[in-house]
C-alpha positions in Angstrom: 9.2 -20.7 46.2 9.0 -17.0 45.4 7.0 -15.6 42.0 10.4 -15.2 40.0 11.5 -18.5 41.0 8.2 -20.5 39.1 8.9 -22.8 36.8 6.7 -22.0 34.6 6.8 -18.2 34.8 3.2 -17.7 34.3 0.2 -19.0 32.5 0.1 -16.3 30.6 3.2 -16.3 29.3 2.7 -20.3 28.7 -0.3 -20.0 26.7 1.7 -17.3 24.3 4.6 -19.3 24.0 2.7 -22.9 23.4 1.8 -21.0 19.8 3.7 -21.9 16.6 6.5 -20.7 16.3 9.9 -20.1 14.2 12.1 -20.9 16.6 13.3 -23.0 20.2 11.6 -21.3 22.3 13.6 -20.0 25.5 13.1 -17.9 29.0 12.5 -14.3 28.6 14.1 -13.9 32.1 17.1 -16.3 31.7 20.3 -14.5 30.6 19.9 -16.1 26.7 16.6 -15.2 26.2 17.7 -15.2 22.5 20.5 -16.7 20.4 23.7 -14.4 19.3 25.3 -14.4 16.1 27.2 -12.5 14.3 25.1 -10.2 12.1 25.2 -9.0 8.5 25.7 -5.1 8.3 22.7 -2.9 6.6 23.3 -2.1 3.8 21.3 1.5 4.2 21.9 1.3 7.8 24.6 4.6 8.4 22.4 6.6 6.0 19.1 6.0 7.0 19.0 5.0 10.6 17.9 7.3 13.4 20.4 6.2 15.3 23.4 7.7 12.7 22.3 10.7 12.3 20.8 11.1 16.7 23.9 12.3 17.4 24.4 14.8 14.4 21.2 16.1 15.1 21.7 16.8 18.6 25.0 19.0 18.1 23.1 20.8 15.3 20.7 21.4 18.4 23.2 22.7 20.4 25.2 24.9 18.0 21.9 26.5 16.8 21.2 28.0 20.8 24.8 28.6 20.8 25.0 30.6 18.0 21.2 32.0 19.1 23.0 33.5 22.5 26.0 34.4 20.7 23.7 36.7 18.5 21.8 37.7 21.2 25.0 38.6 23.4 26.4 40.8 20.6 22.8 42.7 20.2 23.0 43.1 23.4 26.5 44.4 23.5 25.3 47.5 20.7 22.9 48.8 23.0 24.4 48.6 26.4 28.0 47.1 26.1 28.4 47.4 30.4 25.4 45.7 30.9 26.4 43.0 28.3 27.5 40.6 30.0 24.3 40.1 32.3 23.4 38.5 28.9 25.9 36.4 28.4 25.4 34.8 32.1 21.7 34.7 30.8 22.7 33.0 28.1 24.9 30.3 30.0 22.4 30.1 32.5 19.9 29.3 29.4 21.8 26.6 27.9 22.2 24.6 31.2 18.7 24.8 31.8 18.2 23.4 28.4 20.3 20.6 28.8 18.7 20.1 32.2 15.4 19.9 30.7 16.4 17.1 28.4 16.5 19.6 25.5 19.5 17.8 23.9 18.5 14.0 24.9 18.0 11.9 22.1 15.0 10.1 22.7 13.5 14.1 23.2 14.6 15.3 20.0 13.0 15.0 16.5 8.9 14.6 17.7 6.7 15.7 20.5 7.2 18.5 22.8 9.6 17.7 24.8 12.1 20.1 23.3 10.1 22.9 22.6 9.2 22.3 26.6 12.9 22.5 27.5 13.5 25.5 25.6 10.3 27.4 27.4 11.5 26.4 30.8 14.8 27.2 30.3 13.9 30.8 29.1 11.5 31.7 32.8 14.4 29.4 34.5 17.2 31.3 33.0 15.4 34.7 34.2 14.5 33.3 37.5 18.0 32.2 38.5 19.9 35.5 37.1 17.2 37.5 39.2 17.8 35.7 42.4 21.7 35.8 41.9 21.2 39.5 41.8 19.8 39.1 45.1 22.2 37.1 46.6 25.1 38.8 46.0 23.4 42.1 46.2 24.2 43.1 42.8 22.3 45.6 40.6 19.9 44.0 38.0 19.4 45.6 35.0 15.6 44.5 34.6 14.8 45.3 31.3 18.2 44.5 29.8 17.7 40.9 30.9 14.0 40.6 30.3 14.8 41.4 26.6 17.9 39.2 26.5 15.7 36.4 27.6 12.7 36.8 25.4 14.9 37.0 22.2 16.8 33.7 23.5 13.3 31.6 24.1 12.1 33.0 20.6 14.9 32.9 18.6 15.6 29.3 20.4 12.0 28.0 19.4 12.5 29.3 15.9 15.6 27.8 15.4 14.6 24.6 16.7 11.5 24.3 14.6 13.5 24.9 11.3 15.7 22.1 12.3 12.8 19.6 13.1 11.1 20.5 9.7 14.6 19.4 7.5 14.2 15.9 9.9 10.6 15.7 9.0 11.7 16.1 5.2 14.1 13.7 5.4 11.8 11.6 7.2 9.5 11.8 4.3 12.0 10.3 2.7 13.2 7.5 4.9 15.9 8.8 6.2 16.6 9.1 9.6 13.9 6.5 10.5 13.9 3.9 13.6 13.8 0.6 12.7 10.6 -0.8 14.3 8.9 -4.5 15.1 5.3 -4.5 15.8 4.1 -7.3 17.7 0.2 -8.3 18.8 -2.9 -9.6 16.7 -3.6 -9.2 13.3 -6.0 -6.6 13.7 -4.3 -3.6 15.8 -1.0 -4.1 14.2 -2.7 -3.7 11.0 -4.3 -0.1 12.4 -0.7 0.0 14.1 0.8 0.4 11.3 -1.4 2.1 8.7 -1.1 5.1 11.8 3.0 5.2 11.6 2.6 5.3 7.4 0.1 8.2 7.7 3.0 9.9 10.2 6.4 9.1 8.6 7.7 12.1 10.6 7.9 10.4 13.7 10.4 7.9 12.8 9.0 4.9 12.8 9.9 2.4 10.0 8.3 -0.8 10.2 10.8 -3.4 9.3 8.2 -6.6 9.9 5.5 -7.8 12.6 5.2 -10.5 14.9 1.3 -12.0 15.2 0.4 -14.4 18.0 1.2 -17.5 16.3 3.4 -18.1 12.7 0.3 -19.3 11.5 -1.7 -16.3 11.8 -3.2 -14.6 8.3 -0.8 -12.3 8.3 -2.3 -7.9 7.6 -2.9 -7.1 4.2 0.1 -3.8 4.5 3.1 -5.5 2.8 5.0 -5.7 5.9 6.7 -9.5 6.4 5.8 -11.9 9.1 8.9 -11.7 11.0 7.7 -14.9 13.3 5.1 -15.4 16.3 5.3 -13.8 19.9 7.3 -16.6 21.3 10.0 -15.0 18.5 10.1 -11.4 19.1 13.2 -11.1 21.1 15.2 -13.3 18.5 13.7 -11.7 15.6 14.5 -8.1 17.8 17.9 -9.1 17.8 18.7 -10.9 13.8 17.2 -7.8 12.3 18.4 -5.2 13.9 15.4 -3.4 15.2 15.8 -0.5 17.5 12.2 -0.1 18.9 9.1 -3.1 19.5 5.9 -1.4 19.2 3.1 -3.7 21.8 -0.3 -3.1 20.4 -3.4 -5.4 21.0 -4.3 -7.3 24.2 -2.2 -10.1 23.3 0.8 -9.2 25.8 -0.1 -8.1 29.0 1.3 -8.3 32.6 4.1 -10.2 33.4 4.6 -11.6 30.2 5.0 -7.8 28.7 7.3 -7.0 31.8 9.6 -10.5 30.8 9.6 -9.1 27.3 11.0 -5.7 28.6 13.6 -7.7 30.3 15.0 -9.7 27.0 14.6 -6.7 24.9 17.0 -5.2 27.1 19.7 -7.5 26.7 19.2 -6.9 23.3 19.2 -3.3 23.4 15.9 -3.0 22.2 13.2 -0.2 23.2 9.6 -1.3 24.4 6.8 0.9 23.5 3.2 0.0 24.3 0.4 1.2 22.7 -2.9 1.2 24.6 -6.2 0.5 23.4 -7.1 4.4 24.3 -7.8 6.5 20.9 -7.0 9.9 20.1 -6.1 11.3 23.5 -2.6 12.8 23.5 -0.4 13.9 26.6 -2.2 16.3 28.2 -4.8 14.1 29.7 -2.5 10.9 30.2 -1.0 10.7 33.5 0.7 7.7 34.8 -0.6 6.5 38.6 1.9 3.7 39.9 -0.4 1.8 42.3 -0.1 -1.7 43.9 3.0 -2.2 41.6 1.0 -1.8 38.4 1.2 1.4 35.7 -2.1 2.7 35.7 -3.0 5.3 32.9 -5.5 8.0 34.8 -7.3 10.1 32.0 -8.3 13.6 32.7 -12.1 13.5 31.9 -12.3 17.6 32.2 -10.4 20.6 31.7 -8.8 21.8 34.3 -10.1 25.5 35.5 -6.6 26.9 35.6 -6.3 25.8 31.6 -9.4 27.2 30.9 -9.0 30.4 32.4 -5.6 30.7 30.8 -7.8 30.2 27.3 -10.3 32.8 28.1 -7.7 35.0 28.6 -5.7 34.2 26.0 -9.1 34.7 23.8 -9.9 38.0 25.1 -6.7 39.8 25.4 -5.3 38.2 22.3 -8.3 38.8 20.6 -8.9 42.2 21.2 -5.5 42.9 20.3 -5.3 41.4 16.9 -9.1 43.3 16.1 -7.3 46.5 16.9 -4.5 46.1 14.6 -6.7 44.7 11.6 -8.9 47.3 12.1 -7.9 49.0 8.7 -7.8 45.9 6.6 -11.4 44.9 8.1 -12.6 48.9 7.3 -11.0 48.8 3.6 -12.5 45.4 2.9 -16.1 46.5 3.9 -15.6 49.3 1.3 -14.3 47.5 -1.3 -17.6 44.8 -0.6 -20.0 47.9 -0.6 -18.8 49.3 -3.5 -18.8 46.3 -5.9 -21.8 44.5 -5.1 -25.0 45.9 -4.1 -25.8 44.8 -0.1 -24.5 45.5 3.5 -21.0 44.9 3.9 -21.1 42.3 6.7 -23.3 39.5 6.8 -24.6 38.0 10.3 -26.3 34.2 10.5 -26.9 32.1 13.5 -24.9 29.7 14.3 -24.1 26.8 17.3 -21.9 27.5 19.9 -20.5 25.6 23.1 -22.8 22.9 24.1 -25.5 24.0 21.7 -26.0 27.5 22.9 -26.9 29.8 19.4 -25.2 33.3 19.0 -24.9 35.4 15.9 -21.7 35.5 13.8 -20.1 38.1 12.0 -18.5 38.1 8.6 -17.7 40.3 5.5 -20.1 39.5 2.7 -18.5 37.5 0.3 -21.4 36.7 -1.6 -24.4 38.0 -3.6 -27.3 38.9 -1.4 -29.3 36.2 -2.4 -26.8 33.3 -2.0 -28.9 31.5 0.6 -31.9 31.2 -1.7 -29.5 29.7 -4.4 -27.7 27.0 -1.9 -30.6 24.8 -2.2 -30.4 24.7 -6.0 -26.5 23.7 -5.5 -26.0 21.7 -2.9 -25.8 18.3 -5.4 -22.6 20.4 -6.8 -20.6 20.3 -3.4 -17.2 19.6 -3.6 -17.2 18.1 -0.2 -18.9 15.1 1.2 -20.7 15.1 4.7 -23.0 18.0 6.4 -20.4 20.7 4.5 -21.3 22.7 1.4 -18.1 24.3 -0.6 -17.4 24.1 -4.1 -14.2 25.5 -5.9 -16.5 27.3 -8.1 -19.1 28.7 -6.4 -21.1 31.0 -8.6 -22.7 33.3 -5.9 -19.4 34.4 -4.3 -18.0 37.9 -6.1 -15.2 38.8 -7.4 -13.8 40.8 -4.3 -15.6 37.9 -1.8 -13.3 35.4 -3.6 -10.6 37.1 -3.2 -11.3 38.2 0.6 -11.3 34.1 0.9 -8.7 33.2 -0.2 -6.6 34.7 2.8 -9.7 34.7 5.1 -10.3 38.0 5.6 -13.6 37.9 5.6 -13.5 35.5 8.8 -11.8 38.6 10.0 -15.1 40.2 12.0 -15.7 36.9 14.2 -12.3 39.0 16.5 -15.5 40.3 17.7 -17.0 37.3 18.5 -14.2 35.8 20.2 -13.8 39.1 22.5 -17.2 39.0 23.2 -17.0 35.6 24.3 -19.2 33.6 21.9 -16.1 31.8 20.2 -12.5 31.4 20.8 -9.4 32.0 18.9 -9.0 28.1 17.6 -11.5 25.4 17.9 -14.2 23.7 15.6 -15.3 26.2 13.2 -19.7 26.6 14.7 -21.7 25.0 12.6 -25.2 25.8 11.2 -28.4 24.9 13.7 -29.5 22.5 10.7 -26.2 20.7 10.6 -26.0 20.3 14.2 -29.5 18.8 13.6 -28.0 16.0 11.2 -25.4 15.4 13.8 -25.0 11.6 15.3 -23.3 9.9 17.8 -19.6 11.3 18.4 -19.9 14.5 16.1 -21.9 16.2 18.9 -18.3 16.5 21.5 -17.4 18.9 18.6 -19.9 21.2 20.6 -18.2 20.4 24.3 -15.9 23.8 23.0 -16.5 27.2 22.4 -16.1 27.2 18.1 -13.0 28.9 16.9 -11.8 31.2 14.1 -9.5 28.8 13.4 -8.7 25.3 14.2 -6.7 21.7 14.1 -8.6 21.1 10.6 -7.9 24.5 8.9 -4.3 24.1 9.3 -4.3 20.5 8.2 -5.7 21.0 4.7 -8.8 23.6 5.5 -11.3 22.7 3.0 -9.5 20.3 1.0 -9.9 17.4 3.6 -13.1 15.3 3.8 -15.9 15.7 6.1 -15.1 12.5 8.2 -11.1 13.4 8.3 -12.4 17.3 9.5 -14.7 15.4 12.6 -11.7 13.3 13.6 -9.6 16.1 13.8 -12.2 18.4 15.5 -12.2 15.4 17.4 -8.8 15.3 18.6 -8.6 18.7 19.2 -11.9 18.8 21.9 -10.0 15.7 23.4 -6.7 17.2 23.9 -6.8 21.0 23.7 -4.3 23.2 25.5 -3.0 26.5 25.3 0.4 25.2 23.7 -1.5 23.6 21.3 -3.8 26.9 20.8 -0.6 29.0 20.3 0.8 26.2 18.0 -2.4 25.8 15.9 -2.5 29.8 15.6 1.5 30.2 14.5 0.3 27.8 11.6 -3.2 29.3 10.6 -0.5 32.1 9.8 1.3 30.0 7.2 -1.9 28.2 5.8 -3.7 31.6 5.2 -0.6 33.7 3.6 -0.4 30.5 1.2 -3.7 30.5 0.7 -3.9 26.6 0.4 -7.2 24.8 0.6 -9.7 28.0 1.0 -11.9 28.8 -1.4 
């Protein structure tokens, strides 16, 4: 008798399935694993479901790097109308390699990187492959012609693409275009389950009802209904239409989770699993198929490629954008010398990587003596934790308030950052007697070099609490990569021209 001939599947799966439950229970693995019917249509179904609108957004996809190469095509043709149509064989080229890249897939579309990965690859693939068919047939290249015609195509591709993802994220705010989604497990993760997919509506995940280990099971206090017990999930899958099953707990594992992956495909239901593992993201996840399992291998440190590729996106970047404010720094420092007696820049110690102290630069916002006055306000703080702000402070000036409202006066820690003692984006550096209130998990914050900017300034800067700003400091030291750098920085743009949260 061979494994998938047991009678009794597994123990496992016996012991879930011996739980009360809604319904007969029946094989996972036989070919009615659930009972058909013929089901009532959704009311809201065509105008809410991912699944309508999938398709719609995927030719929007496409027309928008259509109509991105078309542009770039006729640009090209002004300038150099023989040499125009190396950009339109650029621009073919492009869109195949987008479509190879799974830039137009459904499942890639919408949320995570997949896309914006598709349309980076395609733009060096694109410029690789029109470069060696000017070698093979021996034809003349024109270098610069294409290199431009490829850049604008990657940019204008990106941009296009990220314009289109924040209208779904809109609509997803409003629950439209969401996937209906079953979460199945124990009380207790599917209540953290789904408190994280309310808190992140733009991924598409509407939970339509959960599935605890047995029917009987106090059920999580989130106003989501009991759908039925494990034993029910690929029935329940099936009479409400779900289009996603979200695992999370330790309550299905192993063969029974494989079994369920085999009934939810009759059903033409996605499995997704959620491990146990908290806050790390993509880059560090890798999946290691050994001995027939899935094992998840973690990346415990950067790699040295990824943090040279930092460094010398720090320095050169760095040094570049301290050149060209250059003027705005010189004009602020006389406009901060002139109105308030003092120096124009103001230095202070502060923590670097792994607790090393270096000295940080800024443009004096404040009267001279604002650190003698901090102690006499620190019961005023606006913000809980190891932070002092306050919307009102009384020992910023006039031209320091207004210098921090679009962070200018930040502007001086360029030098900082070329120098090596902080990088573009990470954990703003904290003061040595914070660090010295520090516990537990807070001190990782200090496995990076601190940043001018970072994943907390461009979610809410100093309008989010002190524990939200850890766990996102957090997640950043966890997961950082140069993508998400160049991300982080493209919106630190947006939240300082808006000026939202900084005071």
């Amino acid at each position: 008798m061979t494994i998938l001939e047991d009678p009794a599947e597994n123990m496992d799966v016996l012991l879930d399935r011996r739980r009360a439950a809604t319904g007969p229970r029946r094989s996972w693995a036989s070919t009615e694993p659930f009972v058909t019917h013929p089901r009532e249509a959704l009311a809201s179904y065509d105008a809410t479901h991912w699944g309508s609108v999938a398709g719609h957004y995927v030719r929007q996809a496409l027309a928008v790097d259509a109509c991105i190469v078309a542009l770039v095509i006729a640009v090209a043709a002004l300038f150099d109308a023989a040499a125009a149509w190396w950009s339109a064989v650029a621009g073919l080229v492009f869109l195949l390699t987008v479509a190879a890249g799974h830039g137009y897939d459904r499942k890639s579309l919408g949320d995570g990187p997949v896309e914006f990965q598709a349309v980076l690859r395609a733009g060096v693939g694109s410029a690789a492959v029109v470069a060696l068919g000017s070698v093979a047939f021996a034809v003349p290249l024109p270098r610069v012609h294409v290199a431009g015609t490829v850049v604008l195509l990657t940019v204008g591709a990106a941009i296009g693409r990220h314009l289109l993802r924040r209208s779904l994220h809109g609509r997803r705010s409003r629950g439209v275009a969401m996937s209906r989604t079953l979460v199945v497990g124990d009380a207790t993760s599917v209540h953290h389950l789904i408190h994280d997919l309310r808190s992140a509506t733009y991924h598409g995940y509407q939970v339509i009802g959960v599935c605890l280990p047995a029917i009987t099971d106090q059920p999580p206090q989130d106003g989501v209904p009991t759908l039925g017990a494990l034993a029910d999930i690929p029935q329940v899958a099936y009479d409400h239409q779900a289009d996603v099953v979200i695992v999370s707990g330790s309550e299905l594992s192993g063969d029974a989770l494989r079994r369920l992956s085999w009934a939810l495909g009759r059903a033409g239901v996605d499995l997704v699993v959620a491990p146990g593992l908290v806050e790390v993201l993509g880059p560090r996840v890798h999946l290691r198929p050994t001995a027939g399992l899935s094992l998840l291998e973690v990346e415990t440190t950067s790699p040295r490629r990824r943090l040279l590729a930092k460094s010398t996106l720090d320095r050169t970047l760095g040094a570049a954008i301290l050149l060209a404010v250059s003027p705005v720094i010189l004009a602020a420092a006389i406009a901060v010398r002139v109105t308030s007696r003092g120096p124009a820049f103001f230095h202070q110690r502060r923590i670097g990587v792994d607790g090393r102290e270096f000295t940080m630069w800024k443009l004096r916002s404040m009267y001279t003596d604002a650190e003698e006055r901090r102690a006499a306000l620190l019961g005023d703080s606006d913000r809980d934790g190891l932070m002092f702000k306050m919307h009102d402070d009384p020992r910023i000036t006039s031209v320091g308030r207004l210098l921090r409202r679009y962070s200018v006066d930040e502007l001086p820690q360029l030098w900082n950052v070329v120098r090596g003692d902080m990088s573009l984006v990470g954990p703003r550096p904290p003061l040595p007697q914070e660090v010295d209130e520090y516990h537990d998990a807070v001190y990782r914050r200090l496995r990076v070099r601190p940043g001018l900017t970072g994943l907390w300034q461009v979610s809410g800067r100093a309008d989010l609490s002190w524990d939200e700003s850890i766990r996102l400091d957090l997640r950043y030291v966890d997961n950082w990569s140069v993508a998400m750098d160049l991300m982080i920085l493209w919106k630190t743009g947006r939240a300082v021209f808006g000026g939202s949260g900084a005071y």
